[in-house]
C-alpha positions in Angstrom: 96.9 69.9 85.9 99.9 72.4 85.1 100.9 70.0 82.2 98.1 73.1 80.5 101.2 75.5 81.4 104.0 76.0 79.4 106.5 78.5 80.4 108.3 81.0 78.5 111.5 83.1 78.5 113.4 85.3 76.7 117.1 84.9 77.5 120.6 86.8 76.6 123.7 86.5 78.6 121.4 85.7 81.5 124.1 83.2 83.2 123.6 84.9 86.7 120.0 84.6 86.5 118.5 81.8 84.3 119.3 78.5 87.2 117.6 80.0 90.2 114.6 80.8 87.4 114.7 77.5 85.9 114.8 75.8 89.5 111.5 77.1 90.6 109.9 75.7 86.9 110.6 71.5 87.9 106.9 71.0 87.7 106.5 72.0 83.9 106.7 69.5 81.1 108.1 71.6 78.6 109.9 75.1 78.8 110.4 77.2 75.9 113.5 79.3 76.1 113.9 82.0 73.3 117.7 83.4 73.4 118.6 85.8 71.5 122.5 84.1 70.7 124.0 84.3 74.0 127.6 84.2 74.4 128.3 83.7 77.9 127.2 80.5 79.9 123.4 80.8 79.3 122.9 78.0 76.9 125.2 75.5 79.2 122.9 76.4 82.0 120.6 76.0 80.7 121.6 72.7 79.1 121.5 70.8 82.6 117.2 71.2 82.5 116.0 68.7 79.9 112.4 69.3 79.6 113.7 73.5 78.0 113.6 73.9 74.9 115.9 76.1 72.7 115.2 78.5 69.9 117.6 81.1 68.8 116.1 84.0 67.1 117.9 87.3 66.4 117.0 90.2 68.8 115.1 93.1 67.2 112.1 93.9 69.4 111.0 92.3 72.9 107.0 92.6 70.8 108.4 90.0 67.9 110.5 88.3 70.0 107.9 87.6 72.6 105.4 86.8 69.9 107.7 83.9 67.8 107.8 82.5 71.2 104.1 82.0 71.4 104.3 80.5 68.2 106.6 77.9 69.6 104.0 76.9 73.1 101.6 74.1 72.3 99.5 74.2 75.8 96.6 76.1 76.0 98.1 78.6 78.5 101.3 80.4 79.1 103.7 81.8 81.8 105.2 84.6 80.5 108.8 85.1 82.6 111.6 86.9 82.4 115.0 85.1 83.0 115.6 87.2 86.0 112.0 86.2 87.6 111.5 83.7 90.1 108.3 81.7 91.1 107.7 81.7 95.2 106.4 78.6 96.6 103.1 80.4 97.4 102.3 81.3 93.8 103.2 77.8 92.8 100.6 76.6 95.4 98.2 79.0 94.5 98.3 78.5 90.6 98.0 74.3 91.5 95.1 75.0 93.7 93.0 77.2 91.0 93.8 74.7 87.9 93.0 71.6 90.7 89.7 72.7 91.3 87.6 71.6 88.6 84.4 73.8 90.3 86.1 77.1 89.6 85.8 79.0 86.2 89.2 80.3 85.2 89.5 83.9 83.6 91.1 84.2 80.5 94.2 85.8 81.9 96.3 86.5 85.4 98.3 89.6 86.8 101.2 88.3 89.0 102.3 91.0 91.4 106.3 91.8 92.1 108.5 91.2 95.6 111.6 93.3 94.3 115.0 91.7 95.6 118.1 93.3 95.7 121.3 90.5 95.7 118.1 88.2 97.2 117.3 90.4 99.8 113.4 90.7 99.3 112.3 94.7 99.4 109.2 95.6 101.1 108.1 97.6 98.1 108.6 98.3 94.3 107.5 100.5 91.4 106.8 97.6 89.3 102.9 97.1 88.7 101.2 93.4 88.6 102.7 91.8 84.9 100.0 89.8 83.4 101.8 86.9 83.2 99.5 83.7 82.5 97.5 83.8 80.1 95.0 81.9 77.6 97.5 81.4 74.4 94.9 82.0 71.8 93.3 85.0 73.5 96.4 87.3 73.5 99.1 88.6 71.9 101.8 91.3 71.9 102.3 94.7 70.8 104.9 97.3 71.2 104.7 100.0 73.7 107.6 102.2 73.9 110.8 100.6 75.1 108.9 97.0 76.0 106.1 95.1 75.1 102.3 95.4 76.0 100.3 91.9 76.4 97.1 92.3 75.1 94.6 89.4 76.4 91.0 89.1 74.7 88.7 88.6 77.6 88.6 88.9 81.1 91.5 88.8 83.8 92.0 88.8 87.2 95.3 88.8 89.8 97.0 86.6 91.7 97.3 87.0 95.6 101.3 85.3 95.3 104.8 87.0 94.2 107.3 86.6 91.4 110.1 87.7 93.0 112.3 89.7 90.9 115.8 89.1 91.4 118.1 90.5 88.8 121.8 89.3 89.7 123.5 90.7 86.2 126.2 93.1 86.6 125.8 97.2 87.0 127.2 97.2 83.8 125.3 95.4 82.0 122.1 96.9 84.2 123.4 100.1 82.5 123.7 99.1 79.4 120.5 98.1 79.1 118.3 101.1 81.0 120.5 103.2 78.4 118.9 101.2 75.3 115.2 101.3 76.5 115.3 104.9 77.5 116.2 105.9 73.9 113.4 103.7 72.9 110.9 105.4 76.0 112.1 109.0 74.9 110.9 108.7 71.4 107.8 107.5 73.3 107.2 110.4 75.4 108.4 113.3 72.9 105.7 111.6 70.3 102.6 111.4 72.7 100.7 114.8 73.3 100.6 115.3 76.8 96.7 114.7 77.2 97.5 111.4 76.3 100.4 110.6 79.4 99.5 109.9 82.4 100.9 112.4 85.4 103.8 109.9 85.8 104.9 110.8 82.1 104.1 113.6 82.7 106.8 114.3 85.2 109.3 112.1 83.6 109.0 114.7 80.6 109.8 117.7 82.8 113.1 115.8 83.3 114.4 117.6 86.9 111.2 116.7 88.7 111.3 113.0 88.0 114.8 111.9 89.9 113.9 113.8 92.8 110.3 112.3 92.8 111.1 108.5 92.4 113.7 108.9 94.9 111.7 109.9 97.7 108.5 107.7 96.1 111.0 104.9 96.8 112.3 105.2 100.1 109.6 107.0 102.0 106.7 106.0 100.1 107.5 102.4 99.1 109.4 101.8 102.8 113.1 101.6 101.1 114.7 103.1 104.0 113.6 100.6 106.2 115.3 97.8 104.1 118.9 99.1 104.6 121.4 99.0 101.8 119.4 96.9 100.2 116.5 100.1 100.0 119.1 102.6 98.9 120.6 100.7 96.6 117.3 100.1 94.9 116.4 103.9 95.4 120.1 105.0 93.2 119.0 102.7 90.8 115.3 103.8 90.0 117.2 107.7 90.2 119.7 106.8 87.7 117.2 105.3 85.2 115.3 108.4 85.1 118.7 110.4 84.8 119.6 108.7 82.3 115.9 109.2 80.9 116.2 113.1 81.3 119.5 113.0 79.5 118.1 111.2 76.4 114.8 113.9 76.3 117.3 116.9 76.2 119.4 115.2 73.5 116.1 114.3 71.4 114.9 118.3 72.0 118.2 119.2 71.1 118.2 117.8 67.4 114.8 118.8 66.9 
């Protein structure tokens, strides 16, 4: 029954990632990789998998690129993934079981929740919210939404009880690089929305001091970092160091104005 699923990715230099993803996707007939003209070992990776296929498209926004990568899936649903995210064996069992049983009346669209892992270490918690992640082809679509992509789904959706795990392996550098381009992209965001319109996250993140100090302690108190060793600290510098580099952008956005 998951011959109805094809999954998608969009890759770029995702060499450290893209095998342990691909791995976890054997039972698929057809995977549709979107890269965006890597130039590290990606596309030989990827090579070794023969039921991916390949379509190079020029980067310009994750909303286009996501959406000419619908355009490419012929099943009537789609997994959504990031090269970085990694199917557990429970949510492969779980997503067998619902599309087994003929008796049950599937939704239109599913939210996967997240099992952060730091270097594979699985963390007891995360900021990331469910992704809605499978989804009925011709009931959704994206749209932009500040530095990333929304998924809009016509209909109704429900969530999964399994994990993605998340399990970014890519260099700090190139972890940097990229936070710096989406929060140029999530600072226009927040200096072009009235403040009646953000939510009290926002909110905070516009006030620019309070946000660091926030997310580090919503981290490792709140979320149980501190109880997952270096592996909870690590992920703790990281989240602060996004919304530095967050603040940073704001006050150089203010700045010009």
């Amino acid at each position: 029954m998951l011959n109805k699923i094809t999954p998608l990715i969009l890759t770029y230099n995702e060499a450290p990632n893209i095998g342990r993803t691909l791995e976890k996707l054997d039972w698929a007939n057809r995977i549709v990789v979107i890269d965006s003209f890597s130039d590290d070992q990606t596309l030989e990776m990827i090579s070794q998998y023969p039921q991916v296929e390949v379509y190079q498209r020029q980067f310009d926004t994750h909303t286009s690129q996501w959406n000419y990568g619908l355009e490419q899936v012929k099943t009537e649903w789609v997994l959504s993934l990031d090269a970085d995210y990694v199917m557990s064996e429970a949510l492969i069992r779980e997503i067998q079981l619902m599309f087994k049983n003929e008796h049950k009346e599937l939704l239109d669209g599913y939210f996967i929740k997240f099992r952060y892992c730091v270097f594979g270490k699985p963390l007891r918690g995360t900021i990331l919210p469910p992704r809605q992640a499978l989804f009925q082809k011709n009931k959704a679509i994206y749209i932009d939404d500040g530095h990333t992509q929304l998924l809009k789904v016509e209909g109704k959706s429900g969530l999964l009880n399994s994990h993605i795990n998340h399990d970014d392996r890519k260099p700090l550098s190139r972890w940097l690089w990229a936070q710096d381009r989406y929060m140029k992209i999530e600072s226009k965001k927040l200096l072009s929305t009235p403040n009646s319109k953000l939510g009290l996250g926002d909110r905070l993140r516009k006030q620019k001091v309070i946000a660091p100090i926030v997310i580090f302690f919503y981290c490792l108190i709140l979320k149980g970092g501190i109880l997952d060793g270096w592996a909870g600290w690590y992920y703790a510098w990281q989240r602060v160091l996004a919304e530095v580099l967050l603040a940073i952008r704001l006050i150089e956005l203010e700045r010009q104005e």
